[in-house]
C-alpha positions in Angstrom: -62.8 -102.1 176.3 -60.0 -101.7 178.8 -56.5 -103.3 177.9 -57.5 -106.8 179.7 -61.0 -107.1 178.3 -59.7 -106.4 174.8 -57.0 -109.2 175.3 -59.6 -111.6 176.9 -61.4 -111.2 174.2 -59.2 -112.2 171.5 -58.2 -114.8 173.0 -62.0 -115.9 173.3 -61.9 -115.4 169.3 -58.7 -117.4 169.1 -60.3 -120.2 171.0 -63.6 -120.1 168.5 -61.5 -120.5 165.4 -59.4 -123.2 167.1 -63.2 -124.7 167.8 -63.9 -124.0 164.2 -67.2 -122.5 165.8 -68.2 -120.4 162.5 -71.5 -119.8 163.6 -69.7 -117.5 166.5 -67.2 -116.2 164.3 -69.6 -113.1 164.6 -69.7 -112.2 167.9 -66.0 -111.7 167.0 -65.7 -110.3 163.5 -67.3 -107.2 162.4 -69.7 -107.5 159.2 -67.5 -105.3 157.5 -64.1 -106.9 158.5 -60.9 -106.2 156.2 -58.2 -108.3 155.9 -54.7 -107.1 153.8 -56.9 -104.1 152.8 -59.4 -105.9 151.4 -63.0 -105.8 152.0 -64.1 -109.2 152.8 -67.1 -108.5 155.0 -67.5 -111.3 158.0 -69.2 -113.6 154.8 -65.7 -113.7 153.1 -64.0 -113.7 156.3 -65.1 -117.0 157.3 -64.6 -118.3 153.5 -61.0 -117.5 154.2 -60.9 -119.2 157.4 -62.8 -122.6 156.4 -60.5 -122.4 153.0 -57.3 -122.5 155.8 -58.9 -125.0 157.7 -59.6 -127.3 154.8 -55.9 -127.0 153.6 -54.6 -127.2 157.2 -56.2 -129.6 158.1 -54.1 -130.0 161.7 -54.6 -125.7 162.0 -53.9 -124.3 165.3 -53.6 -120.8 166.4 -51.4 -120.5 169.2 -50.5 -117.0 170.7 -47.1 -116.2 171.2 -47.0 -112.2 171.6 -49.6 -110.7 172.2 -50.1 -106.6 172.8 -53.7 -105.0 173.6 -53.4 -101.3 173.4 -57.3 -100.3 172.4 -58.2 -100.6 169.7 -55.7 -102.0 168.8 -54.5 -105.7 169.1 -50.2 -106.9 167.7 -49.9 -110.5 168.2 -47.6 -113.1 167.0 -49.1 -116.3 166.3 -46.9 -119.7 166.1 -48.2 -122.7 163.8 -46.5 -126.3 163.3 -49.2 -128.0 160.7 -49.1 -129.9 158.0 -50.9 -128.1 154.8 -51.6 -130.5 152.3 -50.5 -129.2 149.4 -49.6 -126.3 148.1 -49.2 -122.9 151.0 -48.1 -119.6 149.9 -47.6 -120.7 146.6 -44.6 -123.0 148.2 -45.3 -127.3 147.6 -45.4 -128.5 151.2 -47.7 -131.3 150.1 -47.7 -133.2 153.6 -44.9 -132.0 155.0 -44.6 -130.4 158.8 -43.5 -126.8 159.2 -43.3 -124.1 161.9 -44.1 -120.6 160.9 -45.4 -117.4 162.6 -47.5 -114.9 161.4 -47.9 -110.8 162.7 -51.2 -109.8 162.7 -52.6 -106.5 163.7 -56.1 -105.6 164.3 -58.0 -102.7 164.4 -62.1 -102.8 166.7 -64.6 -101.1 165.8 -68.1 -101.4 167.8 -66.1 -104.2 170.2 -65.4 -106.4 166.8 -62.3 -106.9 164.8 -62.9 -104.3 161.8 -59.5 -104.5 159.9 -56.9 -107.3 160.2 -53.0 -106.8 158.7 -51.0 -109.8 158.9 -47.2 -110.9 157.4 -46.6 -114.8 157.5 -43.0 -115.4 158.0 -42.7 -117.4 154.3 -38.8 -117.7 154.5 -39.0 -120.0 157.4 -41.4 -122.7 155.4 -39.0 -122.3 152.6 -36.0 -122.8 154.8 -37.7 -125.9 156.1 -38.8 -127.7 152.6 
């Protein structure tokens, strides 16, 4: 994939989580997608996702930053949501924050194979 298909694209796949369109999720997500090193497969992958979703329930990805070098995709995503309960191990329980999170990712076959991401937890302390 050239530089502007590869960003199309994920932004496509931004849009299907957004939709919460988990039947889709593998047009996007290679079956053997890692995430933090770990071998999730696209199964576990999506378990992650729903498991965000259910305790987010206002989730939204929202592209701040975003780098398409192929394979290869940096982005920073932005998100002001309201988990309710605990995120991170931190008691929001309700409450509003703003965070961002850096994610690379790695495609293999035109599908995200490995994902690395770093959510910024000082700023949702700083905000509780």
């Amino acid at each position: 994939m050239t530089k502007v298909d590869l960003a199309d694209f994920y932004r496509s796949y931004i849009a299907c989580l957004n939709r919460q369109d988990w039947p889709a999720l593998g047009q996007f997500v290679h079956d053997d997608v890692s995430h933090n090193a770990k071998a999730l497969g696209l199964a576990g992958y999506r378990a992650m996702l729903e498991k965000d979703f259910r305790d987010i329930p206002d989730l939204g990805f929202n592209i701040e930053l975003l780098i398409s070098d192929p394979p290869r995709i940096a982005c920073r995503l932005t998100f002001d949501c309201t988990p309710a309960g605990t995120f991170l191990g931190l008691g929001v329980n309700g409450k509003r924050v703003s965070f961002c999170e850096n994610v690379f990712y790695e495609f293999r076959d035109q599908k995200i194979w490995q994902v690395w991401s770093v959510i910024d937890k000082a700023a949702i302390e700083a905000q509780l």
